[in-house]
C-alpha positions as a printed NumPy array, in Angstrom:
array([[ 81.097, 120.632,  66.038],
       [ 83.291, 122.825,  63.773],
       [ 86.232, 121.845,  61.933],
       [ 87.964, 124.393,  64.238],
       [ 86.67 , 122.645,  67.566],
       [ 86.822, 119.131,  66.54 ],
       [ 90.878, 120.48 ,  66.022],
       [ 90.856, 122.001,  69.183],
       [ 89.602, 118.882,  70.85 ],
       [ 91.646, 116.125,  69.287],
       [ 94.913, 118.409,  70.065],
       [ 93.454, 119.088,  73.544],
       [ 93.025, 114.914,  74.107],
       [ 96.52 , 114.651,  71.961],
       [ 98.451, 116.491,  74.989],
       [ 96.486, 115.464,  77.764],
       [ 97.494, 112.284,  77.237],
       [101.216, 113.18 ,  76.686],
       [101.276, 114.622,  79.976],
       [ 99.648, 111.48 ,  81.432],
       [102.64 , 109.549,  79.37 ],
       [104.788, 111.805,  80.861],
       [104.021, 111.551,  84.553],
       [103.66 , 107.64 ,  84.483],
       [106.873, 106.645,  82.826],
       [108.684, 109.448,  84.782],
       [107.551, 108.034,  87.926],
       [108.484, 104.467,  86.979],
       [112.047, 105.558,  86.134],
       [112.283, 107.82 ,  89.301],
       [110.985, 104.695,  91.45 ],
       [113.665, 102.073,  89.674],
       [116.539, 103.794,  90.124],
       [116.144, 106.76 ,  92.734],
       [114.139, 105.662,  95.353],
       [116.561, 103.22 ,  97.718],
       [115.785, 102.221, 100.946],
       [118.687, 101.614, 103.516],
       [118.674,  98.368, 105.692],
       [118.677, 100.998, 108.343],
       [115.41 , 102.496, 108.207],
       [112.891, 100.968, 110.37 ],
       [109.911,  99.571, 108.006],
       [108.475,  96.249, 107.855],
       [110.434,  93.577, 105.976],
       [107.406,  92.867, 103.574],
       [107.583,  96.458, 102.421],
       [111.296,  97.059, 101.476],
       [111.912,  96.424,  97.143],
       [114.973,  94.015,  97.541],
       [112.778,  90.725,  99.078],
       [110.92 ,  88.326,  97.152],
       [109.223,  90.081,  93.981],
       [110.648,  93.649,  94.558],
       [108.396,  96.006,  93.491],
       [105.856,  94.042,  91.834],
       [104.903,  92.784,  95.298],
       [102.457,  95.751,  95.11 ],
       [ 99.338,  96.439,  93.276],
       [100.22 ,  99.873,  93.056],
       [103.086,  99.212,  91.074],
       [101.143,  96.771,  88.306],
       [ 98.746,  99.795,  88.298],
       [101.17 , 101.95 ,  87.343],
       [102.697, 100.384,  84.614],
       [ 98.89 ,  99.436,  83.768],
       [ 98.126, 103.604,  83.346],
       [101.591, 103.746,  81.698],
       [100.18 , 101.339,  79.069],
       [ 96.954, 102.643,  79.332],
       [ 97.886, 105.744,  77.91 ],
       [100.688, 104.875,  75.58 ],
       [ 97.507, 103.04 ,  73.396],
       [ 95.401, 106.394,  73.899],
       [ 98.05 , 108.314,  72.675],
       [ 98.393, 105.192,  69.999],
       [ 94.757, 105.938,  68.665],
       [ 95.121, 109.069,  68.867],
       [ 97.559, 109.064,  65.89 ],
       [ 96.036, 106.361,  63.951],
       [ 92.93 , 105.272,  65.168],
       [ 90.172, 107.688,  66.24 ],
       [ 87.812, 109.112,  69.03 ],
       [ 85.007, 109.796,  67.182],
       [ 81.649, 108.435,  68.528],
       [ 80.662, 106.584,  65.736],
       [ 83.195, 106.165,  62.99 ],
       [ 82.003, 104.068,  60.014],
       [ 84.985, 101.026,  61.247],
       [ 86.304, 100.632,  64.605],
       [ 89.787, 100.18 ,  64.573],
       [ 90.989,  97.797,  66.666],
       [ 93.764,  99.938,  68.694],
       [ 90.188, 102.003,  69.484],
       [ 89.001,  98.777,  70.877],
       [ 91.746,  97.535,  72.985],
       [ 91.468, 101.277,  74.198],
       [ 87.914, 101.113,  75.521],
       [ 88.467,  97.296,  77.153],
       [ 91.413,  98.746,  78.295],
       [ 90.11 , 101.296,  80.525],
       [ 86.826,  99.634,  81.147],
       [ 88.19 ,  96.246,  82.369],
       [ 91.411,  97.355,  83.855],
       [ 92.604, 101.409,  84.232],
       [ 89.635, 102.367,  85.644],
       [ 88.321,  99.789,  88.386],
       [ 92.518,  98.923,  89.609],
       [ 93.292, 102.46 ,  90.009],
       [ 89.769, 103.389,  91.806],
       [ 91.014, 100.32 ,  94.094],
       [ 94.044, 101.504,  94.538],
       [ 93.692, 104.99 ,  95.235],
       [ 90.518, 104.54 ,  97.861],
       [ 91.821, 101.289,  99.544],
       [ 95.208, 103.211, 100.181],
       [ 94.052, 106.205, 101.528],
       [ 91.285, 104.828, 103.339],
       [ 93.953, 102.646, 105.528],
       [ 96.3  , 106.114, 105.844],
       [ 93.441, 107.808, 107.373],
       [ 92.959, 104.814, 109.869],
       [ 96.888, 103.161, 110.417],
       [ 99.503, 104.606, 107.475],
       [102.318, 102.363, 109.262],
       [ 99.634,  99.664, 107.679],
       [100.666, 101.089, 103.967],
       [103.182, 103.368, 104.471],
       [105.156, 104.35 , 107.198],
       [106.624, 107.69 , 108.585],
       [109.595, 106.442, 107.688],
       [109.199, 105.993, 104.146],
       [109.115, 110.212, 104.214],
       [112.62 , 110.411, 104.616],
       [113.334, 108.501, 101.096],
       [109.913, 108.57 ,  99.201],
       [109.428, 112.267,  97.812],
       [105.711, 113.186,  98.052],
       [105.198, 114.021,  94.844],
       [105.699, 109.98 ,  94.319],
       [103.289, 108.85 ,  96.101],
       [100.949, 110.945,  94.855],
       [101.145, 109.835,  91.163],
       [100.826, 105.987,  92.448],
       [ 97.667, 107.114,  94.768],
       [ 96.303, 110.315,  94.073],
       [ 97.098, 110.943,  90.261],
       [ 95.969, 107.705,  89.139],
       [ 92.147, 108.223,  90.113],
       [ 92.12 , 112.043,  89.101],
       [ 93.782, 111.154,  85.501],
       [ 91.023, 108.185,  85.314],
       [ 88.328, 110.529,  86.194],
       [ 89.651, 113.11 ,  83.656],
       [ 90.346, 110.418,  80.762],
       [ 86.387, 109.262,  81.005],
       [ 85.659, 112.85 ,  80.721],
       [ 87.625, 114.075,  77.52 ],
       [ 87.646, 110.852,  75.451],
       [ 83.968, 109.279,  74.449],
       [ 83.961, 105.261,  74.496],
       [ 81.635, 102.345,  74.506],
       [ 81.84 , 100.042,  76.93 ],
       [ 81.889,  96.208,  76.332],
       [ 79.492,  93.618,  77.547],
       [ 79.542,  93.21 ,  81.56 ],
       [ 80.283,  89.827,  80.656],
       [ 83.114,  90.493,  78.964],
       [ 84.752,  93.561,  81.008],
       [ 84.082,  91.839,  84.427],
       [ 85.551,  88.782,  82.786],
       [ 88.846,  91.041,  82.104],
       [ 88.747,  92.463,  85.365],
       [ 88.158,  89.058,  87.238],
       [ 91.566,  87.511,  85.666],
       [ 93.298,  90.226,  86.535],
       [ 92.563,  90.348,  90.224],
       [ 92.766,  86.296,  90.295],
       [ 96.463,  87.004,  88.549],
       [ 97.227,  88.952,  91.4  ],
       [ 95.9  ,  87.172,  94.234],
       [ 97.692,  84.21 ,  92.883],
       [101.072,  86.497,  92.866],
       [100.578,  86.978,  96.394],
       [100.529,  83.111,  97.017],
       [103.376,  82.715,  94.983],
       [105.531,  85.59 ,  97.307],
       [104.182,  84.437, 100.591],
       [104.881,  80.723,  99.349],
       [108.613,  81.072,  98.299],
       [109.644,  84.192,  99.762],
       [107.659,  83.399, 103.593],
       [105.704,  87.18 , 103.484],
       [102.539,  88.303, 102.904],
       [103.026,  91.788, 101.231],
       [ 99.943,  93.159, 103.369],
       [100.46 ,  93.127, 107.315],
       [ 96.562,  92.788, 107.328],
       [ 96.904,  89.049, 106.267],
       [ 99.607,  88.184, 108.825],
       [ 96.726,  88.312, 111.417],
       [ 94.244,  86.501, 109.278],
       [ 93.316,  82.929, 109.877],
       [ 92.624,  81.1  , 106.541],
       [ 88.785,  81.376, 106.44 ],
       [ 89.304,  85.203, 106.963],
       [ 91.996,  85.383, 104.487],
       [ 89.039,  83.569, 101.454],
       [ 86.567,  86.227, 103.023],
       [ 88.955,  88.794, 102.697],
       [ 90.278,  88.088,  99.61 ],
       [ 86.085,  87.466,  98.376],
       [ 85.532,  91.224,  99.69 ],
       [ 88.216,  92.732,  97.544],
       [ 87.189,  90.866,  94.037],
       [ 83.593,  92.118,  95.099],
       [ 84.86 ,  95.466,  95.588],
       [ 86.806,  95.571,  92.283],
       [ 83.017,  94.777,  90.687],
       [ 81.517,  97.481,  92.38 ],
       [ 84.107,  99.674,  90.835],
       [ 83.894,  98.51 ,  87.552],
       [ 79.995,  98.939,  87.45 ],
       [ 80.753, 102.752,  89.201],
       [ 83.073, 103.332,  85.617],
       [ 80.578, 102.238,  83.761],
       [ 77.791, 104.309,  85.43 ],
       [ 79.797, 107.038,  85.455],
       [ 80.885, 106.808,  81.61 ],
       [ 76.832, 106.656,  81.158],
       [ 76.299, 109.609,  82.679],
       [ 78.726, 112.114,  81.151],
       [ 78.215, 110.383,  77.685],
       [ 74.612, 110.011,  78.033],
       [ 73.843, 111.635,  74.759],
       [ 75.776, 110.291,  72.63 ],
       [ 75.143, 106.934,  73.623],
       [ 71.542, 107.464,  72.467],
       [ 72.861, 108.703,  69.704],
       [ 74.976, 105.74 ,  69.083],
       [ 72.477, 103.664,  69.421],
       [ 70.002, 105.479,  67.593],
       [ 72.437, 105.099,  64.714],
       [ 72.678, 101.169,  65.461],
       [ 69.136, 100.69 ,  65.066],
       [ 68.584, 102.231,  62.101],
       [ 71.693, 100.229,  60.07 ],
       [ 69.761,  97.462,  61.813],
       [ 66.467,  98.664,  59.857],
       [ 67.819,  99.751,  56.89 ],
       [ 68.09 ,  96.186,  55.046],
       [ 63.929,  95.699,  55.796],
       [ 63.05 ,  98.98 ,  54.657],
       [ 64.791,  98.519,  51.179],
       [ 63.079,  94.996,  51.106],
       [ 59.881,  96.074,  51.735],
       [ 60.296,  99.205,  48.851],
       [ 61.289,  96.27 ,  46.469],
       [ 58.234,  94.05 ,  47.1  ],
       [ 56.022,  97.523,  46.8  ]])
């Protein structure tokens, strides 16, 4: 790549990620202090922001601030780190970068994009009802649902990274779910709700199978973002660790021209 390209690309990746910076922290501010719902519009109790654990009853909502923070490091290591495929040191804001989205961005907001749009298609009063229209603008609810999976798609595509050990991401990935399930307990034990009508009608065995489908679910996404990294990055993966295996040879070699 040319000095001209390589330019082009870093500025490209510089403001594509203000834009994503943008959009995330807009739509937080917008949802704190614009979006009220009045006592007198008829949705579920569970759903309205003033009971127990307002908004952050909602995994949509710790996925947004999760892309919001997502992208504030990307744009982060963008000014001092790097995004070059193999840089002679990894610095560490690089690092937290590629956990980051490897662990967390990618698989939550995969999760939450398909699981809510797969239960609009089949019952939206389930995840958000006609009534919500009248106070939530559209464009809203498409940065929490739609945006989130297109910017994660885009982000794999314009920024190279390594992923970490499956040990390690799913690891990541595991506490976070487990941090959230645990929320959920803690609403439905001191605020009497479940935030999701769907466990109202459970029965305790169905809730642990339940509950068991989703953290298997959130695996299957985090080995589709890893896949899918794989395959658009394909090349310079082999060349990274074409690289990695000659440093690895290099200290034999000069032993062996010694002894000769």
């Amino acid at each position: 790549m040319s000095s001209v390209q390589l330019y082009k690309s870093r500025t490209f990746v510089l403001i594509w990620h203000l834009i994503a910076i943008g959009q995330y922290y807009y739509a937080i501010y917008f949802d704190q202090y614009f979006v009220n719902i009045p006592n007198s519009l008829n949705i579920p109790k569970m759903m309205r922001p003033e009971q127990y654990g307002g908004r952050s009853k909602f995994l949509t909502y710790w996925c947004l601030i999760l892309q919001a923070i997502y992208f504030s490091i990307c744009l982060i290591n963008d000014c001092v780190g790097t995004n070059e495929v193999a840089p002679r040191k990894t610095p560490f804001i690089r690092k937290v970068k590629d956990y980051m989205l490897a662990a967390f961005a990618f698989p939550v907001a995969l999760n939450v994009g398909v699981t809510f749009w797969t239960l609009m298609a089949i019952d939206r009063e389930l995840v958000f009802p006609k009534a919500l229209d009248a106070v939530f603008p559209g464009w809203l609810n498409h940065v929490m649902h739609t945006n989130i999976v297109i910017f994660m798609v885009l982000e794999i595509c314009t920024s190279f990274r390594q992923y970490p050990s499956r040990k390690a991401g799913l690891t990541g990935l595991g506490i976070f779910m487990a941090c959230y399930l645990g929320w959920l307990h803690v609403i439905r034990h001191y605020g009497g709700i479940w935030v999701y009508p769907v466990l109202d009608v459970l029965n305790l065995p169905q809730r642990i199978l339940f509950f068991a489908a989703s953290l298997i679910f959130s695996v299957g996404l985090y080995l589709f973002g890893e896949f899918f990294n794989n395959l658009i990055w394909t090349k310079e993966l082999k060349q990274l660790k074409a690289g990695t295996k000659t440093l690895k040879s290099k200290p034999h070699t000069e032993a062996e021209n010694q002894c000769h």
